[in-house]
Structure formats: structure tokens, C-alpha cells
Phi, psi and omega in degrees: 000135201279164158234206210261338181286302168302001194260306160349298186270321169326310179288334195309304186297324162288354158319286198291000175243358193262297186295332170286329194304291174321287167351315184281316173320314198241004155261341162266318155307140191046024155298141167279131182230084167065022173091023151215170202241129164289168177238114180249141177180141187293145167334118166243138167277130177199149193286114164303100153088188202259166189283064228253107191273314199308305169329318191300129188319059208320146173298165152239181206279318191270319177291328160310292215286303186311307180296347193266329182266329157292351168262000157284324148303338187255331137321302170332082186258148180204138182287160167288135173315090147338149184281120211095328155312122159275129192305170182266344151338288194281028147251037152279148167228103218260131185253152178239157147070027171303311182208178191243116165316348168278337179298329212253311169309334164257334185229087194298320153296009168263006162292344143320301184277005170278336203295300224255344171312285192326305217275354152304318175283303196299338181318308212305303163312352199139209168281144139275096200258323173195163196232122171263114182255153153254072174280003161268339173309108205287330192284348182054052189252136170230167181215116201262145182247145157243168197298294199214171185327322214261010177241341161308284188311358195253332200265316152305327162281333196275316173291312187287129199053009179282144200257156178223135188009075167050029174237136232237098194270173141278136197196134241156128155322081193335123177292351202066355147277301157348131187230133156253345167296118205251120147324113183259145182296146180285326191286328181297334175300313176280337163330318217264292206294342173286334180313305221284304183314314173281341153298319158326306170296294173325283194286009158275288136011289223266304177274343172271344152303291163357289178315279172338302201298322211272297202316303168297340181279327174302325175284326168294323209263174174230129154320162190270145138341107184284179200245018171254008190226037175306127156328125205248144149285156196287156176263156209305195146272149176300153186238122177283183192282336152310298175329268198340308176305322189317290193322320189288309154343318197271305184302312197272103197308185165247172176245193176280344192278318158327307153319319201263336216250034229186288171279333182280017189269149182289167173266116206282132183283178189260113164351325136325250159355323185281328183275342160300320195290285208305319128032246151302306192299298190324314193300293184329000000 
């Protein structure tokens, strides 16, 4: 299905084959040529035998793509960069003499922790928006991009001539050409992904030891006492005001005088029997 562009460009260009067509028309007829006069005049077309459209030449795929970026160049309007406006190239940042590519071949995480180092230091400056390792790259180049230019120029002072594991980097603004990206071999790839697999396994392997380890100590150990939460003895049964007296009774010696005051004391007579005596002496 045609689109609005291709509808466009189709009139723009028949417009512009039509005013030559005239042109020719009326500047080349009866022209004098060396003593003899030309005949100019428009074409006509006409169709040999009927029309079949499956016959008609299909575009190919490479030839689409081709008609489509030209019709896009010609379409494509952008304001011009203001003056002093800086390209977006320069919010890159190219680091050097970071590391040796054989260091990612024996210890394979550590292209992680270069990754969140860089990309830490770099914060420091602005957005960190992405961090780029190139660990094949013989030169140990990485390439951090920021929000704009003027957190780039921050990132480059903080970094350019600073030692990172006794290695002394470079640091600089991407010219916008330069590729750093090193081609790989079908066999280094799988080298690379058997590393990455076997670290992977090791550091499951690490955590599910881990796990195991926290787990039997949970079963095994008894938390300790706190030291507020000591054993109380159990408590006694209530005792009532007898008990107690019984009890006061039972702790508190006697002495002998108290003993001697115990047996010689009389015996109290009965109330009855005293109130009789008195009585009879009154009838007397």
C-alpha cells in the first residue's frame, strides 16, 4: 500500500518531468542545427497486447530499503545546531588502560564489579546513564555515556591520569567515529559463555551451601537466655491469718520462764459456778 510520501513524491516528480517536457517543447522545435531544423514533440505511449500485472517486475528487498532512505532524505527536515550547541557524541567518554583482557579469562565477575565501580565513580559527576566494557579490546577500554556534555567534561577531569589497580587510566571524549567493539571468534564466544555458565553454577552452588549451613544452626543452637528472663521460683500456696500465727508459733522459741508461768498459772473456774457462790452468800 502506497503511503502519503510515496503519493508525493510520485506528483512532485511528474510536475517536474512535465515543465521540462514543455520547456523542450518550446525551446527545441525548429531549432537550427548546423542548416537543418529539429522536430521536437511529446511522446506517446501505448500499450503492446493486454496488460498482466503478475508479469510486472517485482522491487527486491535491497532496492525498497534503497527508495525508502531516499525518500526520507528528501523529506527529512532538522533544525541547524545552533551556535555553541554541542553534539550528543560528546556526552561519551572513552577510558583507557582500565584492565588487561586476560584478567575477565580467569576470574570471570569481575567485569561486573568493573561495570558498578566505574559506574559509581561516575555518579559522582551527574547521571550515569550506561557503562560499556569492551573486555576484549587490547587497550582495556570502557565507555561511559552521561545526560549532557557538561557532566562528560566533569568525568574526564575526575578520572584522566587517576591509577585504578596500579594502572595509570586515560580518559577522554568520544570523537564520534571510533569503534572499540573487537570482533570475536565463534570459539571465544563460547569460551566466554562456558566461563559465565561456570561461575554461575559455583555461585548457586555458594548459596545454596550458605542456606543449608544458616538453616542446621537454626535447629541445632537454643538462643540463649536474656538476662531478664532468669527463672523465678515457683510460688508458694496462700497462707491465711491462722496459718501464719500457727506458723509465727511454730519459729519463735519459748524461753523457761515463760514455761515455768504456764504451769503455775490457775485454772479459770466456770461462770456459771462463780455466779451460784455469790448467791448463796447473799441468802446468808
Amino acid at each position: 500500500m502506497r503511503s502519503n510520501n510515496d503519493d508525493l513524491l510520485t506528483d512532485w516528480l511528474a510536475v517536474a518531468v512535465i515543465e521540462s517536457v514543455d520547456l523542450a517543447l518550446e525551446l527545441l522545435d525548429n531549432y537550427d542545427v548546423r542548416g537543418h531544423k529539429i522536430r521536437v514533440q511529446r511522446a506517446e505511449f501505448q500499450l503492446k497486447g493486454e496488460y498482466n500485472p503478475s508479469l510486472k517486475p517485482k522491487i527486491k528487498k535491497k532496492e525498497k530499503e534503497k527508495m525508502k532512505k531516499m525518500q526520507e532524505a528528501l523529506f527529512d527536515w532538522r533544525p541547524e545546531k545552533m551556535r555553541g550547541e554541542r553534539s550528543k557524541h560528546e556526552r561519551i567518554v572513552i577510558v583507557k588502560n582500565l584492565f588487561e583482557p586476560e584478567l575477565f579469562d580467569r576470574e570471570v565477575h569481575l567485569l561486573l564489579e568493573y561495570q558498578n565501580d566505574l559506574r559509581e565513580e561516575c555518579n559522582k559527576c551527574g547521571t550515569c546513564r550506561r557503562v560499556l566494557v569492551f573486555d576484549r579490546h587490547p587497550e582495556g577500554v570502557a565507555q561511559v555515556t552521561m545526560s549532557d556534555p557538561e557532566e562528560a567534561d566533569l568525568v574526564v577531569k575526575l578520572l584522566h591520569g587517576r591509577f585504578f589497580g596500579k594502572r595509570k587510566l586515560t580518559a577522554e571524549i568520544w570523537d564520534g567515529r571510533t569503534k572499540y567493539r573487537v570482533a570475536e571468534t565463534e570459539a571465544d564466544v563460547n569460551k566466554r559463555l562456558d566461563n559465565w555458565e561456570k561461575y554461575l553454577e559455583q555461585k548457586e552452588e555458594a548459596e545454596e551451601a550458605a542456606a543449608a549451613a544458616a538453616a542446621s544452626a537454626a535447629t541445632t543452637s537454643k538462643p540463649p537466655k536474656a538476662a531478664d528472663q532468669e527463672e523465678l521460683p515457683a510460688p508458694t500456696p496462700a497462707t491465711t491469718v491462722s496459718d501464719e500465727k500457727e506458723l509465727a508459733a511454730e519459729i519463735e522459741p519459748k524461753s523457761a520462764a515463760d514455761d515455768s508461768a504456764e504451769e503455775h498459772q490457775p485454772e479459770e473456774e466456770p461462770a456459771a459456778a462463780m455466779d451460784q457462790e455469790e448467791e448463796e452468800g447473799d441468802a446468808n
